[in-house]
C-alpha positions, 0 to 999 in steps of 0.5 A: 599550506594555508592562510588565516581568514578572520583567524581561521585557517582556510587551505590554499592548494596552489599549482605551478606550471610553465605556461600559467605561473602558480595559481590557487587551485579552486577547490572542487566542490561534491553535488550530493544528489538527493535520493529519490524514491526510486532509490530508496526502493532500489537498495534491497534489489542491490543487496542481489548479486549482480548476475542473478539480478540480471537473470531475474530482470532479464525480458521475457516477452514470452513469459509475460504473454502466456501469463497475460493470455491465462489471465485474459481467458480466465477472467473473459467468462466473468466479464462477459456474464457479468456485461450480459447480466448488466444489460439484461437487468437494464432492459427489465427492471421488474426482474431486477425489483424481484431479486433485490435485497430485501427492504425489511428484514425479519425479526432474529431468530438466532443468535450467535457468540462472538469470540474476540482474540484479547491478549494483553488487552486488559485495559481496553478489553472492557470498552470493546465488549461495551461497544459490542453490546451496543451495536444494534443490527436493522430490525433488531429489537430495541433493548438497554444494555445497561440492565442486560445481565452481565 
């Protein structure tokens, strides 16, 4: 059953009951909820099926704890030589000037060749060797890479 509002029909749900008479039953409307990142993140654990869902995210303390003790005993020597070098170099900066990297490097001696992966990069290719020739490494010698042979 409806009626018509400005010539459109609306629907009209109406109810009897002995007590209230007939009524218009009000129309209930559905919140959508807006999905958050938590959901969305959520769908591809969805796609498991339940039990093995439940075997995977069930708690093991005691799992967590071995991986947790692996973990602290493997890294507790690196942190510990690491907390000891600190303070050792702290305390004598003149051992820490002497094994520092190098303020002036030496002249190249070698060269090397530089293999750049290219496929389907014939529009680009040409501008990435060009830049490559450019680039200029400290204590390099000065030279125009626009005369160098090709």
């Amino acid at each position: 059953m409806g009626i018509f509002v400005n010539g459109v029909q609306q629907n009209l749900n109406l109810s009897y009951s002995v007590a209230n008479g007939l009524h218009v039953v009000e129309p209930v409307l559905e919140v959508v909820r807006e999905e958050t990142l938590s959901d969305i993140l959520a769908r591809p654990a969805n796609l498991i099926p339940a039990d093995v869902r439940a075997a995977i995210t069930m708690p093991r303390p005691e799992l967590f704890s071995l991986v947790i003790l692996v973990m602290t005993l493997t890294l507790l020597p690196q942190g510990l030589f690491t907390l000891f070098y600190m303070m050792y170099t702290w305390n004598n900066p003149e051992i820490a000037e002497q094994y520092r990297s190098p303020k002036e490097y030496f002249t190249p001696q070698f060269s090397f060749t530089a293999i750049l992966p290219a496929r389907r990069e014939e529009n680009v290719i040409y501008d990435t060797i060009q830049r490559g020739r450019r680039h200029r490494l400290p204590g390099s010698p000065q030279r125009n890479p626009d005369h160098d042979s090709r």
